[in-house]
N, C-alpha and C positions, 0 to 999 in steps of 0.2 A: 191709917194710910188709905188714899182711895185706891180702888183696883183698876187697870184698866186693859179693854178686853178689842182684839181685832177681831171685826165684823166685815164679813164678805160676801157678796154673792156670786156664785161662779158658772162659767157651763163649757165644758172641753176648752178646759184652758193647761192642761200637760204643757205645751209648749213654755207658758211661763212661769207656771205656781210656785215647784219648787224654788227660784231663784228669789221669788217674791216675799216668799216664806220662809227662807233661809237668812235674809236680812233682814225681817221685819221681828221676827219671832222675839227677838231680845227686847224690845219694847215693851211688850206688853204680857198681863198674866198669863190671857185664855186667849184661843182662836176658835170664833166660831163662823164655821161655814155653810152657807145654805147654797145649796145647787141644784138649779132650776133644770137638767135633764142632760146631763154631760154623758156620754159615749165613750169616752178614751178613759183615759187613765189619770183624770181629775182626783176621784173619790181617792185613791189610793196612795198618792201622794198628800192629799192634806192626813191621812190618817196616818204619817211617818210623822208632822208635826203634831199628833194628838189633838187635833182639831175635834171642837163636836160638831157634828157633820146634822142639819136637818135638809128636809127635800120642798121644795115651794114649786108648785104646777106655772107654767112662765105663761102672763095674759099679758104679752105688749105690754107692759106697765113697770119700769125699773122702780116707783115710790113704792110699788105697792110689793115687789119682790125686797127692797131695801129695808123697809118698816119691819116687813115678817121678819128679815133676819136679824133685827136690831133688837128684837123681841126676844130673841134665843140667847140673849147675853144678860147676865145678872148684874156686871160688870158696870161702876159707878160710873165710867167714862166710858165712849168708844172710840176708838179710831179706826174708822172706814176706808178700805181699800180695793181698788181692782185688779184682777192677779195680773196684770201687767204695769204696775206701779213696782218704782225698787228703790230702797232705801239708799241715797246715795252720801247722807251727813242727818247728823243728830242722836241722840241716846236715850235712853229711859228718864235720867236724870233731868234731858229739857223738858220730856213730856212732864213729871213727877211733878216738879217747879211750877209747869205752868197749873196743872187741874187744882193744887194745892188752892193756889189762887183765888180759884172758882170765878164765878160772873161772867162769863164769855164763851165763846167759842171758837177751835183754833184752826184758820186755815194752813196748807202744806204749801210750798213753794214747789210747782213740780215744772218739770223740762221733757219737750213733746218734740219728741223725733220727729220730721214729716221730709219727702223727698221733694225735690225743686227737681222742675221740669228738663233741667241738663245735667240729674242723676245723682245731685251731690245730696247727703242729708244734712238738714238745716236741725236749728232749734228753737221752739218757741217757749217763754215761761208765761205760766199762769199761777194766780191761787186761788184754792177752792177749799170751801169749808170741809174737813173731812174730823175734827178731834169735838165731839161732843155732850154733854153728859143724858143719863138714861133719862129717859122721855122727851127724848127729842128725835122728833120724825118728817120726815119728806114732802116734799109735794110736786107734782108734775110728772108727766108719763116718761118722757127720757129729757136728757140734760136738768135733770133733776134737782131742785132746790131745798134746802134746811128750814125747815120752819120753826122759827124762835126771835126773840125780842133780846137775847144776847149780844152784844156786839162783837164783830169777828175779828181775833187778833190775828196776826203770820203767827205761824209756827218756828221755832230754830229746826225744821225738817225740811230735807230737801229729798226729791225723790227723781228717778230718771223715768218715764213712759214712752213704750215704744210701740204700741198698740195702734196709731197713725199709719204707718210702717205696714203692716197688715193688711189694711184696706178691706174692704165688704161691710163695713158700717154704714155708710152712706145712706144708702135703700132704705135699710133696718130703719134706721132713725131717723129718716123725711120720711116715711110713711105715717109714723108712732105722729112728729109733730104736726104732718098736715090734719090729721083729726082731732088734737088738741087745737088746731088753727079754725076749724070749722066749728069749735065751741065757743072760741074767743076769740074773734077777728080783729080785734083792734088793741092786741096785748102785745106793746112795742118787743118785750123779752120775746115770743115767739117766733113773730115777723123777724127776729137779729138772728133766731137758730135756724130756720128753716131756711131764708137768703142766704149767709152763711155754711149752711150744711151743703146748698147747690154753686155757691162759690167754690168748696173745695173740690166738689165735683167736679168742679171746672164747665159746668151748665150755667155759663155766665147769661146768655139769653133770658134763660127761666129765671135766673137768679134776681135779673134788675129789678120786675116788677115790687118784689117783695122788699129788696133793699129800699125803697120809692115809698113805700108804704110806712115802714119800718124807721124812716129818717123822717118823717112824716109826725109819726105820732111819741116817738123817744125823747123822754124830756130832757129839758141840756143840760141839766143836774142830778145828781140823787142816783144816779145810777152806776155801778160796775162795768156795765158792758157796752154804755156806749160809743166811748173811744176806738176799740175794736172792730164794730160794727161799720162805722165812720171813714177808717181805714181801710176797711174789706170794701165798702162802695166806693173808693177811687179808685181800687185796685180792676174793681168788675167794670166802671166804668173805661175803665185805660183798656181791658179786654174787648169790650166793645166800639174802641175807638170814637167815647162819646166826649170830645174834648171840650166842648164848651161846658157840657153839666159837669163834668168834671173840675173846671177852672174855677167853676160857682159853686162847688161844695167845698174847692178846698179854699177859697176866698171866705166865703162866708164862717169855717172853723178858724181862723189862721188865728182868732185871740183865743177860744176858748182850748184849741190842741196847740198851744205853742211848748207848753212844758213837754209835748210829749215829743221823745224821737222818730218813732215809727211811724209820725205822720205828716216830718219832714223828708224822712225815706220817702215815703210814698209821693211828697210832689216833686221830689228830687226826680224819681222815676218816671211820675207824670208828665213832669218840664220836658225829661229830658225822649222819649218818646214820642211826644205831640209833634213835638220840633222835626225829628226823623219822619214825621206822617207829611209836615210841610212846611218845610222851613219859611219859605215866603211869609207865611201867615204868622206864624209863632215863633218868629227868631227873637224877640222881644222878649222874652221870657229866659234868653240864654243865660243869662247872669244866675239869674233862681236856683239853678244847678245848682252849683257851687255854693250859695248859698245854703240850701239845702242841707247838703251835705255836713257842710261846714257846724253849722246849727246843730246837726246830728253829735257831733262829735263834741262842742260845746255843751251839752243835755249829758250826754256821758251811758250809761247802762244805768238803769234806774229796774231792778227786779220791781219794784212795788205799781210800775205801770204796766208789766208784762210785757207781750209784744216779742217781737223777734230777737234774739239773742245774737249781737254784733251790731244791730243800727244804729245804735249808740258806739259803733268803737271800730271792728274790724271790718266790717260791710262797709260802711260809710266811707274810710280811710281807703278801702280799696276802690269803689265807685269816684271819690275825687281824684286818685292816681291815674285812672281810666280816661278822665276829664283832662287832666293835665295835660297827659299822652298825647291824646286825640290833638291837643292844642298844639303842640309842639313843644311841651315843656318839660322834655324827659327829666332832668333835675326834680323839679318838684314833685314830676310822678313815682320818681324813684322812692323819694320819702317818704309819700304816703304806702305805696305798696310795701316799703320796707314795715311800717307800722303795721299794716293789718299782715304779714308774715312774721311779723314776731307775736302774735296769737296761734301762730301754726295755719291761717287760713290760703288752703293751695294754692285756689288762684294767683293767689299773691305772691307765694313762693315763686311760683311757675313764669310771671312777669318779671320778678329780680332777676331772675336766670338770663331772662331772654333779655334784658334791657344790658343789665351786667357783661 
């Protein structure tokens, strides 16, 4: 039977190990952790779960702290974790099933906390390759990649991550990519983290240039992250009230992101914003809205495109209730808010009340 062993690197992370570690431990034989210069009460907690504990000197470089500690595991598999991942579905037995297998490599379905600017916490899903076998190692200083010729299946694991929530990463890791960006300037994955990294920022100025760049050299195929990427530049551009490039990015995707919801949200959002900037100009585009939306809900939640959790369902339903309203069509908005409150999303509770 192959063995399979959790690999982590960590550094004053007390606030979430234990919880990380107490759901995860069942999964796997061994936990081996390497901690790159933790303060608090890190070490002392993996060593309740019987972790082997090595120490790695931290050089801006998560491949190269990642590698080290992938190396301290004997363990036929790994599965790679950051102590603010938590197991929230799946068992030893999917993992078991799948390494049996062999040939591949498994990505996790995870769910990324992050706060919206009027306080509420949202959710986004991604997958990322984290179930491996030994000799397989990294590359890239942060947002770090797997280097292998495997093909990457989902995992039956789902994980919640609340490390977004936190905040101070930002800095850390636009620093780390701008010096990867000065070794390789025209490496579209880069141009998508660092744009990206200064969208979350909310440094939509600084951000454009790079998103410019970055939509520039991204091929329309073959990639993971383009769609994303794509997304995040109508968003930056709605922030900088660039509506015409705006209109021309999201024209120019409308075939090749049509399958995707979160990038009918976004010119749902776009439409409907440009219009509030100047109606005169862009009342022409009113209908879009609704389409939009509509489209959204059509698409449905697709986990395997990522993206925000509800654009496909209770966002969307609530955003055309909104639409309705405004119209004067309390009826149909009542429906739609009743739908995205039977997901439990407040707002929408909070509209039934007041409409009811």
């Amino acid at each position: 039977m192959n063995t399979i062993g959790l690999v982590m690197i960590v550094k004053n992370e007390s606030r979430s190990l234990e919880k990380c570690l107490s759901l995860a431990e069942k999964l796997v034989d061994g936990i081996y952790i390497t901690d790159t210069g933790s303060t608090d009460h890190t070490i002392e907690i993996a060593r309740k779960y019987n972790a082997q504990i090595s120490e790695f000197e931290w050089c801006n470089d998560f491949s190269a702290a990642r590698n080290y500690a992938l190396e301290q595991s004997p363990c036929d598999w790994n599965l790679i974790l950051d102590a603010d991942e938590y197991l929230l579905s799946g068992t030893r037995e999917d993992l078991q099933r799948f390494v049996e297998k062999g040939g591949r490599a498994g990505a996790i379905e995870r769910h990324d906390s992050y706060r919206e600017e009027n306080g509420t916490i949202s959710q986004s899903c991604v997958f990322t390759t984290r179930l491996v076998p030994k000799g397989t190692f990294y590359q890239g200083k942060v947002h770090e990649q797997i280097i292998s010729d495997l093909p990457i299946v989902p995992l039956p694991l789902v994980f919640d991550h609340d490390g977004y929530l936190q905040g101070g990463k930002g800095e850390r890791n636009l620093t780390i990519l701008l010096e990867e960006l000065e070794q390789n300037p025209q490496d579209p994955y880069i141009l998508y983290q660092v744009s990206r990294t200064l969208w979350l920022m909310k440094e939509f100025a600084r951000a454009d240039g790079y998103f410019g760049q970055f939509y520039q050299l991204v091929p329309e195929t073959g990639t993971g992250y383009r769609t994303n990427g794509v997304v995040a530049y109508i968003y930056n551009l709605l922030e900088l009230k660039k509506y015409e490039k705006g209109f021309q990015v999201i024209t120019d995707e409308k075939e090749r992101l049509a399958a995707y919801a979160d990038y009918h949200f976004a010119c749902g959002t776009f439409y409907t914003q440009a219009i509030f900037s100047d109606i005169q100009r862009y009342i022409g585009y009113l209908p879009e809205i609704e389409q939009s939306y509509r489209r959204c809900l059509q698409i449905g939640e697709v986990p395997e495109h990522e993206g925000v959790l509800g654009n496909g369902s209770f966002k969307a339903a609530y955003n055309l209730g909104v639409w309705f309203e405004v119209n004067g069509k309390t009826k149909e908005a009542l429906s739609y808010y009743q739908m995205a409150a039977e997901a439990g999303y407040q707002p929408a509770l909070e509209r039934v009340q007041k409409i009811i």
